[in-house]
N, C-alpha and C positions, 0 to 999 in steps of 0.2 A: 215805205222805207227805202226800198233802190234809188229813187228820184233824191231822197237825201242824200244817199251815200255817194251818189254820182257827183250831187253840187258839190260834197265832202272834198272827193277825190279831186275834182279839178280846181275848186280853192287852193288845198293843199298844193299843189303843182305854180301857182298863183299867178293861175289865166283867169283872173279877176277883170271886171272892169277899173278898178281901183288898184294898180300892178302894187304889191307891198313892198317889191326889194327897192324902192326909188328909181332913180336912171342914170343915164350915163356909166360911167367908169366903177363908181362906189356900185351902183344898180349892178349890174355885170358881178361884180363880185360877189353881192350877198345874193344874189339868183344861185352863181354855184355853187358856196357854199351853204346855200338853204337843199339847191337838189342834190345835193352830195357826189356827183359827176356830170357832165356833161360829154356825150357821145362824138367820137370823133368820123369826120367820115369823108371819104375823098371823091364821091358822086357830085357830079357839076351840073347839071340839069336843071338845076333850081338853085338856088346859093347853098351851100356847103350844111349839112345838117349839125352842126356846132354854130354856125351863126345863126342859123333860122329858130331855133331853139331859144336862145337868147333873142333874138332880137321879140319874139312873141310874147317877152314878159318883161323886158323894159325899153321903155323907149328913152329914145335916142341911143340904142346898142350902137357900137360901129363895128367893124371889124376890127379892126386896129384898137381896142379896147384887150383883146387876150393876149396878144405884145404883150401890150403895156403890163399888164396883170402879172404876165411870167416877169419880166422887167424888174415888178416893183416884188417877186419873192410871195407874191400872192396867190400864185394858184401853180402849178405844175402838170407837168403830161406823164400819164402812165395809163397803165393795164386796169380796167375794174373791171365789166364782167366785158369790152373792147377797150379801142384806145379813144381814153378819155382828156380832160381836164378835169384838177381833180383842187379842192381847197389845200391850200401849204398846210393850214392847219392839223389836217389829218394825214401828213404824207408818214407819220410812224405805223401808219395800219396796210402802208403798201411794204412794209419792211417784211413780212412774212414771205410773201412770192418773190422777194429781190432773193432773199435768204436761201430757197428752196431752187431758183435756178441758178446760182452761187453754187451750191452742191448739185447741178447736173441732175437733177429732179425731172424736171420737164423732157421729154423725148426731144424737142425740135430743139432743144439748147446744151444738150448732154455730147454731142462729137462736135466740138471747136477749135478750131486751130487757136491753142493758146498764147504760140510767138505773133500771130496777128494782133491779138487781142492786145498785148504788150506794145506793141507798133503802133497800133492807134492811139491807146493810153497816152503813149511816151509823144507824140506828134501833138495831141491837144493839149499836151501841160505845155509842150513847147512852145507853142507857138499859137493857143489861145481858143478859141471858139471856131469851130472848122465846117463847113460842109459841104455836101457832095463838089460842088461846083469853084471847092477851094482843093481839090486833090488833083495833082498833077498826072498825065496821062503819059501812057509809052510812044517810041511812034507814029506805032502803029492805030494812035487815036484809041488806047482800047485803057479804060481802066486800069489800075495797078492793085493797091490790096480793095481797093471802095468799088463794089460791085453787088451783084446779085450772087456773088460765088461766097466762098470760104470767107472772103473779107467782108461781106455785107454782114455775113451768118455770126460773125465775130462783134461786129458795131453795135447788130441786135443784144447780142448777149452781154456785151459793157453796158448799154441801155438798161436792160431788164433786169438785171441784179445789182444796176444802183451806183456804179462807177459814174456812167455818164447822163447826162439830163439835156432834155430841149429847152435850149434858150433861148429862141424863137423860130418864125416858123413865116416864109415869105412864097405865099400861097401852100399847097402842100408840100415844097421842100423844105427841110428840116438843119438845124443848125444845131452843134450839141458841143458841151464842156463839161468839166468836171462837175461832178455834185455836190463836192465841198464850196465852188463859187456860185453856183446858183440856189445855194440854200440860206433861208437868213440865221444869223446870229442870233445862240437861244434857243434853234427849234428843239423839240422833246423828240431824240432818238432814240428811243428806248422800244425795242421790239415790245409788241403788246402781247400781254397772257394771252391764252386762249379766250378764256372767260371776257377779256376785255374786248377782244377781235371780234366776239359774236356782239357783245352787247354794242359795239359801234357799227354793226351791219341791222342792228334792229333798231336802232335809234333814227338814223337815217332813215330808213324805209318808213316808219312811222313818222316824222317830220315834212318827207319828202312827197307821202303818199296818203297818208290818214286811214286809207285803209288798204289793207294788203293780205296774202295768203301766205302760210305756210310756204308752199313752193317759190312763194318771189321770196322771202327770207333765205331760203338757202340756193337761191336760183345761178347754177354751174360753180356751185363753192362742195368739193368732192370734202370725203372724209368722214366716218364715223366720230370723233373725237370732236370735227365743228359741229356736225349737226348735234350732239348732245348738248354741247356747251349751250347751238341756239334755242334747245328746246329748254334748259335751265331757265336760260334769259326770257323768254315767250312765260312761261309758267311763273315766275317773280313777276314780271310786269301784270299778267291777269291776278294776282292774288294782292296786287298792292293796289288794281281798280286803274290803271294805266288804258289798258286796253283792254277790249272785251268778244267774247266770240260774237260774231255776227250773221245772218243768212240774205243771200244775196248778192253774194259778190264771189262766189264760186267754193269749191270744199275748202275747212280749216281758214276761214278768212275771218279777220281780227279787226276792230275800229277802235281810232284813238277817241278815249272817251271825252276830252277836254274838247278836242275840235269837234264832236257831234255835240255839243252841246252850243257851238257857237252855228249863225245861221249865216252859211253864203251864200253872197250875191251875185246870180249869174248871170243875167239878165239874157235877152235874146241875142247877144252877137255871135258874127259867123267868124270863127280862125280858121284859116288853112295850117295846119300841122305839119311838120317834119315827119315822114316817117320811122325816123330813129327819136323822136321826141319821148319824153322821160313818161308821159303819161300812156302814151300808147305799144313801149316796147316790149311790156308784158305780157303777151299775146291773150293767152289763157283768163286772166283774170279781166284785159279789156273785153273780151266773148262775155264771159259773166256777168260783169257789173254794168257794163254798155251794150251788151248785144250785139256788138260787132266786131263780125269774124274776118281779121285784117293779116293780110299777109303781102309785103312787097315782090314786087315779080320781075325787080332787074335781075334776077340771077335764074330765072324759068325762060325755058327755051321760048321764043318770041308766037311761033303757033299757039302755043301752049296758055298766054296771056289770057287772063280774063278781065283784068280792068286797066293794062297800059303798063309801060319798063317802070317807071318813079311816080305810079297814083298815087298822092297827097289823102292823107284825112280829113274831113272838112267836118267841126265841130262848130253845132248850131246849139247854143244854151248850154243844154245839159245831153246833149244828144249827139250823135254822130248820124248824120243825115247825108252823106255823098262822100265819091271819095274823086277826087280827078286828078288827070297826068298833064302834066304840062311842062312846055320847053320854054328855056330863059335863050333868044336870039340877040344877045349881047349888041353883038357890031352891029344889030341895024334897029337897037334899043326895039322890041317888039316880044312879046311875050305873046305865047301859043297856047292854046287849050288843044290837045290831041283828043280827050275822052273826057266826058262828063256821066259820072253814074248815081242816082238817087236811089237811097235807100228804103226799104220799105217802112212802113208804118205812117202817122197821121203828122201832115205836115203842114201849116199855113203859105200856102207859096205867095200871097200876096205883101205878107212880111219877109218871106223867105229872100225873095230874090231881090230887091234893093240892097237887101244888108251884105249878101251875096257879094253881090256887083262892084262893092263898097271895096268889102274884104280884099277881093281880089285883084282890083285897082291898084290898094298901098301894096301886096304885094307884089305886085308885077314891077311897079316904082319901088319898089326896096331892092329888086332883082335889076336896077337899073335899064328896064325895060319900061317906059312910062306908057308905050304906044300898046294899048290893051288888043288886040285883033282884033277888029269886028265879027270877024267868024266863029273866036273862043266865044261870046257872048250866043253869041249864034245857037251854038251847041248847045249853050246854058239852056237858051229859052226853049230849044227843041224838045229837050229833057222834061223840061218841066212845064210844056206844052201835053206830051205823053203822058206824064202822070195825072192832068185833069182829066184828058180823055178817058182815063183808067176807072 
């Protein structure tokens, strides 16, 4: 049964050989609107964990594709459980957290300097779409209200309660205007019930995942009043045959009944993963259902590393089989393997490592590095030289 629920899972996510959202620009869009966010994230090491993310489930991704996207009123930037992309479609289910930092709810948004707030309002109706590097300095070269001070703390909180919105984004600096011009005509603003806010946090997760726990349902969503609402909506969905309990993919974990009945095809290929990728950021329930215990270690003291700052997932079929760190050397187009680590259990390295080799390749050429090291390679085979010896 795991071995299904696995292929389940990562269908679901639709790291198919067959990618379902199409490609290009329309692809990009119905990828995020299928994962119901995509993670935002400013680590450069490798290309940016929002493009690598996409680009793993359609091809021809560009970057310049989520422009276009905010552009066209198609998808929008905000807070889901970090900062995401998120479909326009659902942006009335982020009206609750605008609402709730609107009233000073939040600690880090409740002492604001409200004549800032008003200042920058009144500068972007004036005079259009602004950002950092359109704000005039004193001087003494030092910022005026746009900072990491009082004025950043102000921008944040016009952002997060829904005055203002990114209207694009050139590399990670951020561009922002009102939310009345970046919204299309027509959208449905109507803050949603409770009842309706859990049942669009469990609909996604079962579309997004096919199978999931209990705790990713309510995962960093605080409140007695959600989680009842979720357990409402969990208990109609199992009694209408929607979803059903299942064993093997960790405590209280639930399968969409309709996608176990259909059969996916995973076949043996190798992805290297994001590690903020939508299938692996679960931690708990990837331990469970995959067996492997993943935890990134840019943020662990560097002695303290046990498999490298940005080690990647490397997903072999249905398996998670190594995980490796590697640097993207841009200006001299060259991509680095730092650490290669194999995981245990039963592995064909004779299949293993061409497809490997393959994988790693189009990445390195997507990271505009085409020139593979010889060395990264190097690593590979020493790796999985060790494990025949083994």
């Amino acid at each position: 049964m795991i071995p299904e629920l696995r292929r389940l899972a990562i269908a679901s996510q639709g790291l198919v050989p067959q990618p379902p959202f199409g490609d290009g620009l329309e692809g990009t869009r119905r990828a995020i609107e299928h994962l119901g966010y995509v993670q935002i994230d400013t680590l450069a090491v490798v290309e940016r964990a929002h493009h690598h993310v996409l680009w793993c489930r359609v091809p021809g991704y560009a970057s310049t594709h989520l422009n276009a996207l905010i552009g066209e009123r198609q998808i929008f930037e905000y807070w889901f459980h970090a900062a995401s992309y998120l479909p326009t479609r659902d942006y009335r289910f982020a009206l609750p957290q605008m609402q709730a930092i609107r009233k000073g709810e939040h600690p880090y948004f409740s002492d604001v300097d409200k004549r800032l707030m008003k200042e920058i309002l009144a500068r972007v109706r004036a005079e259009g779409p602004l950002g950092v590097r359109d704000v005039e300095t004193d001087k003494n070269g030092k910022g005026s209200w746009w900072n990491w001070g009082p004025g950043r703390k102000a921008l944040d909180k016009l952002f997060m309660q829904g005055d203002l919105m990114i209207c694009a984004r050139n590399g990670m600096e951020k561009t922002y205007d009102l939310a009345e011009r970046c919204l299309p005509d027509g959208l449905d603003l109507r803050a949603p019930s409770l009842p309706e806010y859990a049942a669009y946090l469990f609909d996604t997760m079962r579309r997004a995942h096919g199978v999931f726990t209990w705790k990713q349902l309510v995962h960093l969503k605080k409140g007695k009043p959600l989680r009842d609402a979720m357990r409402e909506v969990l208990e109609d969905r199992v009694a209408a045959g929607v979803v059903q309990p299942v064993n093997g993919a960790g405590a209280g974990a639930y399968v969409d009944v309709e996608a176990l009945e259909r059969s996916a095809d995973i076949e043996g290929r190798v992805r290297v993963l994001s590690p903020f990728d939508n299938l692996v950021i679960h931690r708990d329930r990837l331990s469970a259902l995959f067996g492997f215990d993943y935890r990134i270690e840019c943020y662990v003291p560097a002695p303290k590393r046990q498999f490298g700052y940005f080690c990647l997932p490397v997903l072999y079929g249905d398996r998670f089989v190594a995980r490796i760190d590697c640097k993207a050397h841009r200006a001299e187009k060259r991509f680095e393997v730092l650490s290669f680590h194999l995981e245990e259990g039963p592995l064909d390295l004779e299949q293993f490592f061409p497809a490997f080799r393959d994988a790693l390749q189009r990445f390195a050429d997507y990271n505009m590095c085409p020139h593979l090291d010889d060395r990264a390679v190097a690593k590979v085979r020493k790796s999985l030289a060790g494990r025949r010896r083994a």
